[in-house]
C-alpha positions as CSV (number, residue, x, y, z in Angstrom):
1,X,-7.6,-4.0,30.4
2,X,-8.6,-7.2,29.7
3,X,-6.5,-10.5,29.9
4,X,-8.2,-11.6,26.5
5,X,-6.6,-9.0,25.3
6,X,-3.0,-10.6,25.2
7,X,-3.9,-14.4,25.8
8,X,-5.5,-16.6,23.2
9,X,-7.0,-19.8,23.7
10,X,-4.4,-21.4,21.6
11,X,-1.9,-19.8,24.3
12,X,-3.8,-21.9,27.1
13,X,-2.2,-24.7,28.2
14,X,-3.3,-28.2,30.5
15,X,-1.7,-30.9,31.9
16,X,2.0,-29.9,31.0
17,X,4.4,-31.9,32.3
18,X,7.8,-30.5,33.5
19,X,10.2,-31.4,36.4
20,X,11.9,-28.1,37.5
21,X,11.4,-24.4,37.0
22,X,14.0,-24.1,34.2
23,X,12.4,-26.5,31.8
24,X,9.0,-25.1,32.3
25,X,10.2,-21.5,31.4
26,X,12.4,-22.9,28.4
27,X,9.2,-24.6,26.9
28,X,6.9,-21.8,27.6
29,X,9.9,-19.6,25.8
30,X,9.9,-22.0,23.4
31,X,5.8,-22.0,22.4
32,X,6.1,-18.0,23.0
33,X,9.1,-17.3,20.3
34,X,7.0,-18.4,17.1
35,X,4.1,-16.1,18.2
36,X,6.5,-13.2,19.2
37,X,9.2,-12.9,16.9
38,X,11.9,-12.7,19.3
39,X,14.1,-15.9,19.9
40,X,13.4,-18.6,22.7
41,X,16.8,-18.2,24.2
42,X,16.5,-14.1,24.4
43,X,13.0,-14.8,26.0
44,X,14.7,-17.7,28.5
45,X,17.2,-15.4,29.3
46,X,15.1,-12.3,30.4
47,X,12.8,-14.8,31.9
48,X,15.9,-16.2,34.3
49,X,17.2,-12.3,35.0
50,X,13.9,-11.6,36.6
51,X,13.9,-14.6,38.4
52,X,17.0,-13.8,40.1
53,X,15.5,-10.6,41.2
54,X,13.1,-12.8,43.2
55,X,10.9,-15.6,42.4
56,X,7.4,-14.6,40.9
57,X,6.0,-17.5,42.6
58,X,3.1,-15.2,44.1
59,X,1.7,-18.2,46.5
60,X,-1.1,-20.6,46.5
61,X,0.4,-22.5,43.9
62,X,0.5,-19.7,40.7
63,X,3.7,-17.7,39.3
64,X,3.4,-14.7,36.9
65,X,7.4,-15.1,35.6
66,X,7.4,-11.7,33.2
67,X,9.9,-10.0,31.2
68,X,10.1,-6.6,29.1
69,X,11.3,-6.8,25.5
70,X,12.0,-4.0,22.8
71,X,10.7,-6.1,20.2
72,X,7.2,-6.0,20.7
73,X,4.0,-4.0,20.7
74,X,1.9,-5.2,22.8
75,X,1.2,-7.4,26.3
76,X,1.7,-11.3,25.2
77,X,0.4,-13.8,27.5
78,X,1.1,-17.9,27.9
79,X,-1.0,-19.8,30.6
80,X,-0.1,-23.6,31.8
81,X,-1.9,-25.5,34.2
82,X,1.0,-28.4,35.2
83,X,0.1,-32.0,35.4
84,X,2.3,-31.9,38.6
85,X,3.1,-29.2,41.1
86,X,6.7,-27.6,41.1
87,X,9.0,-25.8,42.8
88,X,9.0,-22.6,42.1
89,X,10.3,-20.7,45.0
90,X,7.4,-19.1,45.6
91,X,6.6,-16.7,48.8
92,X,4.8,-19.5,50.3
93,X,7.5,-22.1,49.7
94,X,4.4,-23.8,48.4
95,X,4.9,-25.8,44.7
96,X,3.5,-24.0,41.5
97,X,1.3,-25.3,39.2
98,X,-0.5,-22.3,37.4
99,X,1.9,-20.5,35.7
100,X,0.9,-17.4,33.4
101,X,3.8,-16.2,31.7
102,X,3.8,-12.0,31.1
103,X,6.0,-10.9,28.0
104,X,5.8,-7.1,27.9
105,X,6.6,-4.6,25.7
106,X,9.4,-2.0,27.2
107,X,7.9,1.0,25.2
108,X,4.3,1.5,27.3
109,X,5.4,1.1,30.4
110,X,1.7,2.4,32.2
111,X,0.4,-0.7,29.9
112,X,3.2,-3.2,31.4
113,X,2.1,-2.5,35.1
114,X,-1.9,-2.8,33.9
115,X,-1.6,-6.1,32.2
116,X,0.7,-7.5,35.5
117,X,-1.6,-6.1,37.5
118,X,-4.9,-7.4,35.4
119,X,-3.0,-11.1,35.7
120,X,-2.0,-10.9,39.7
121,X,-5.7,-9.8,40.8
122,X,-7.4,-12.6,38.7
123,X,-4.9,-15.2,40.0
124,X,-5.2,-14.0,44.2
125,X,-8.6,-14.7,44.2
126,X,-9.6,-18.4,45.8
127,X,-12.4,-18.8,44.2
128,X,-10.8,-17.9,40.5
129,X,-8.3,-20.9,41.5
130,X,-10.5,-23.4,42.3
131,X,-11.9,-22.7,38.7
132,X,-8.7,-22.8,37.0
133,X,-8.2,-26.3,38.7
134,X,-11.3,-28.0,38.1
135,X,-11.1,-26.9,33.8
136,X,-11.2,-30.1,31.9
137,X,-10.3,-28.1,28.6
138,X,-7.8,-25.5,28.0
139,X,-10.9,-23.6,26.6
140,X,-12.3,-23.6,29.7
141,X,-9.8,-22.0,31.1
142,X,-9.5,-19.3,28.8
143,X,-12.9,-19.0,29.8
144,X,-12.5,-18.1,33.3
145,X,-9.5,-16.0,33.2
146,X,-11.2,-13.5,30.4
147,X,-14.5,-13.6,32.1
């Protein structure tokens, strides 16, 4: 699996701005609803519910928050790059600023675990970061997470 297979370049995002964890997930939900077809406060909410399980902050500054949903088919995917760091509870206790949302479809659940999986090994590698960071264009970051 491939991550261009769930994220489109109009789903990459740079420079967002947000002060906390909750408002980044509600505008992420928010941008993720329309495309979806399942209502921002149903994909907040799920969102939230995982996160009290334990923060998906996975360290060195990136978060995978992810959530299973009836309503769709297939893997959807939301990347931001944040203007400013965040806390995001992460592992590390480090602040988050690449965030790639995960919504997944409860049906496949083989499929679920190979998109998280596709996400989580592109974003541990340093040198996969330091790309991500230095993008001017959220092109160019959709460029190096489906390469």
């Amino acid at each position: 699996m491939n991550i261009s297979e769930f994220l489109s370049p109009a789903d990459t995002l740079i420079g967002i701005r947000v002060s906390e964890k909750g408002k980044l997930l509600q505008e992420l939900a928010h941008r993720a609803a329309a495309k979806i077809r399942v209502p921002e406060q149903e994909i907040i909410a799920e969102l939230l519910k995982r996160e009290e399980l334990g923060s998906t902050g996975m360290g060195n500054g990136v978060a995978i928050p992810h959530a299973r949903f009836q309503k769709i088919a297939k893997p959807f995917g939301i990347i931001a790059r944040l203007k400013q760091p965040i806390d995001f509870q992460a592992i590390d206790d480090q602040p988050v600023d690449i965030v790639f949302v995960l919504l997944l479809p409860t049906a496949s659940e083989g499929e679920q675990l190979e998109a998280l999986a596709c996400v989580a090994r592109k974003l541990r590698e340093p040198s996969e970061l330091a790309k991500l960071r230095k993008a001017k264009k959220a092109s160019d970051l959709h460029a190096v997470l489906t390469a």
